[in-house]
Structure formats: C-alpha cells, structure tokens
C-alpha atoms as an extended CHARMM CRD file, in Angstrom:
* protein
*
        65  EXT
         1         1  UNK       CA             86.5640000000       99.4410000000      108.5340000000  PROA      1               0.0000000000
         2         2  UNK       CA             88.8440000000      100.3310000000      111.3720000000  PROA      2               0.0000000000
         3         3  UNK       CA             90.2810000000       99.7240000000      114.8130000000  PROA      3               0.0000000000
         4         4  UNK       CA             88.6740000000      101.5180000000      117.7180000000  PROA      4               0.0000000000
         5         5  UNK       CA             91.2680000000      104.4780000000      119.0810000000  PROA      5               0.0000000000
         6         6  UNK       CA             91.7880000000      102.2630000000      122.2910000000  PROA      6               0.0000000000
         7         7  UNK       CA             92.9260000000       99.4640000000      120.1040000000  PROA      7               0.0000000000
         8         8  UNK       CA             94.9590000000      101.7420000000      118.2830000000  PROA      8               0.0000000000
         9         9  UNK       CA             97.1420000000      103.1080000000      121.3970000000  PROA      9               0.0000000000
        10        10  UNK       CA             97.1540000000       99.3200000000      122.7200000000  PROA      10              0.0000000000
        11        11  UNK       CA             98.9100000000       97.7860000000      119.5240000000  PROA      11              0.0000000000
        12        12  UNK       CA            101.1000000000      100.4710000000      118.6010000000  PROA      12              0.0000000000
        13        13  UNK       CA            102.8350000000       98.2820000000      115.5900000000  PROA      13              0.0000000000
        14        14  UNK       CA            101.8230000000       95.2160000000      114.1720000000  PROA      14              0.0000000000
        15        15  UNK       CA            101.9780000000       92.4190000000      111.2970000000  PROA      15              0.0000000000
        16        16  UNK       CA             99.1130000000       91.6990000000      108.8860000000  PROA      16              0.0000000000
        17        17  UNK       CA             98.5000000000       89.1050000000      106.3220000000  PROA      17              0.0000000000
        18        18  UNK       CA             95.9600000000       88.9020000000      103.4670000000  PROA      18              0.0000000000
        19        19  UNK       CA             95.1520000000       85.4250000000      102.3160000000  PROA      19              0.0000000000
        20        20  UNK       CA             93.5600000000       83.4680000000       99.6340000000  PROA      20              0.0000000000
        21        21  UNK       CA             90.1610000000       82.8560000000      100.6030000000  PROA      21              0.0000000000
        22        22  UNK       CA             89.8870000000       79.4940000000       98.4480000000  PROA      22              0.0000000000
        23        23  UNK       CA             93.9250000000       78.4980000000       99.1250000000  PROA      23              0.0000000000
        24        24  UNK       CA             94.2650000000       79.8690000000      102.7600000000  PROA      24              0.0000000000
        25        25  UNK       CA             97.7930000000       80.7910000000      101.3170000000  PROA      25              0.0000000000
        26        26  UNK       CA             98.6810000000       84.1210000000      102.1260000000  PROA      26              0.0000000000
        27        27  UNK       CA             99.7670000000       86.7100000000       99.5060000000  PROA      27              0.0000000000
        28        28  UNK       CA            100.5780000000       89.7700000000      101.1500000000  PROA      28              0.0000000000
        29        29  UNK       CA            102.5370000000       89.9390000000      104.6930000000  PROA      29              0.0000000000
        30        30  UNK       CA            102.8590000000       93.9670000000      106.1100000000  PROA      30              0.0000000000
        31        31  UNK       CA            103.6100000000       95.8600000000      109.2890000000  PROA      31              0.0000000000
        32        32  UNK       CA            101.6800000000       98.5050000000      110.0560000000  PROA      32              0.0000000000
        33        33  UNK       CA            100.2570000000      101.0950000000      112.6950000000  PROA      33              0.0000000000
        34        34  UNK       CA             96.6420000000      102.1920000000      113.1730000000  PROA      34              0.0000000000
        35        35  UNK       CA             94.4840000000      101.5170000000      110.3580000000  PROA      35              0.0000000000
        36        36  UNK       CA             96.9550000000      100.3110000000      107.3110000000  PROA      36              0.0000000000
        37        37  UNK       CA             96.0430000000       97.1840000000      107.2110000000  PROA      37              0.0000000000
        38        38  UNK       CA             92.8350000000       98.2410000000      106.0530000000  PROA      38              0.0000000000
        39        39  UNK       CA             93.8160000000      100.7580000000      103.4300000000  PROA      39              0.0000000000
        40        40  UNK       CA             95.0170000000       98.0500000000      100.7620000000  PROA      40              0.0000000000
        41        41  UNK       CA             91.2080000000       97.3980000000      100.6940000000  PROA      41              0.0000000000
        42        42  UNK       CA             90.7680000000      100.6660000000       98.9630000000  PROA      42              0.0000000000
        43        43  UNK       CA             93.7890000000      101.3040000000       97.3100000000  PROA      43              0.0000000000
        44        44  UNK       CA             93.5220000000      101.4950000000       93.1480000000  PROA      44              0.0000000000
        45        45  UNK       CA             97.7000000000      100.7540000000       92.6940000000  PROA      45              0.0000000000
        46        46  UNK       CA             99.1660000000       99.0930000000       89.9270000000  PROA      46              0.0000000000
        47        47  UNK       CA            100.1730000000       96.4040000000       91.9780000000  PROA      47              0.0000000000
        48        48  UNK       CA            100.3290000000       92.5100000000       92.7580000000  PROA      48              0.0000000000
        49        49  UNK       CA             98.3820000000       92.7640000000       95.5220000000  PROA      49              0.0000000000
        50        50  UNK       CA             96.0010000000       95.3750000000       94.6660000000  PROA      50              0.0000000000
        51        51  UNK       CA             95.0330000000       93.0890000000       91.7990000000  PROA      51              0.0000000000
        52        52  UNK       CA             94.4130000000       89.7810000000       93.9280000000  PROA      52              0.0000000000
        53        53  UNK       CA             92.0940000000       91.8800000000       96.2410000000  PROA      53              0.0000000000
        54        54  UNK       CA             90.5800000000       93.2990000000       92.5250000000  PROA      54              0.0000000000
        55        55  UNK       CA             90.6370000000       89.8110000000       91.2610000000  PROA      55              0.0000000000
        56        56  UNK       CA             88.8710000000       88.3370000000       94.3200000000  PROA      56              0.0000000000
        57        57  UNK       CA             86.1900000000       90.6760000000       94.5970000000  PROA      57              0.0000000000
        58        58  UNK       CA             84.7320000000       90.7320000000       91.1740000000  PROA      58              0.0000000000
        59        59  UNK       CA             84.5350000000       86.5450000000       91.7450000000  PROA      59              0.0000000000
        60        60  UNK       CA             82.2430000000       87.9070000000       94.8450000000  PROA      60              0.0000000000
        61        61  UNK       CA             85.0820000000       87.2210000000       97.7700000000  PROA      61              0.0000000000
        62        62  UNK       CA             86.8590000000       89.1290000000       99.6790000000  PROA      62              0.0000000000
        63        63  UNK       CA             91.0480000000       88.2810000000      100.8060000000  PROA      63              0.0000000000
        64        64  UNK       CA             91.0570000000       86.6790000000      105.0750000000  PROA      64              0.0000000000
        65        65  UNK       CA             93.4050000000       88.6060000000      107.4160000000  PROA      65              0.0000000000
C-alpha cells in the first residue's frame, strides 16, 4: 500500500491516525511524509502500537486510518 508519487509531492507532511475498528477510538496519532503512515502496518517492534495492529489482525481486522 502506498500513495501515488503525485500525491506524494502534493501533501508534503501530514497527520495520521490508526483507530479501533470495533471502538472508533483512535490509538496511534503520527506525522509523517510519503509513505509512513503505511509502514506501522509492517513493522515487527516491541511496541504499543505494533501490538494493537498484531492484536487486531489475528481477530481477522485490520486498525481504520
């Protein structure tokens, strides 16, 4: 998954959430440029987040942003 390179240029910086997909409550708020809101999706941290996004797809769901 990723923005198109004309999106890209357009946006320059921007703010992303992930939410809850059963709550609609968010649990992650970034900034980012080109594709980094997209690379928590694939990311095998130790973290918070990375474990929601873990968490939610082995119940079969994926986070909204």
């Amino acid at each position: 998954m990723e923005f198109p390179s004309e999106i890209i240029d357009e946006l320059k910086s921007y703010v992303y959430v992930y939410c809850d997909p059963d709550t609609k409550l968010p649990f992650y708020i970034g900034k980012g440029k080109a594709n980094r809101c997209f690379q928590h999706l694939f990311d095998d941290s130790e973290t918070e987040k990375v474990d929601k996004i873990r968490q939610l797809r082995l119940s079969g769901k994926e986070p909204n942003y």
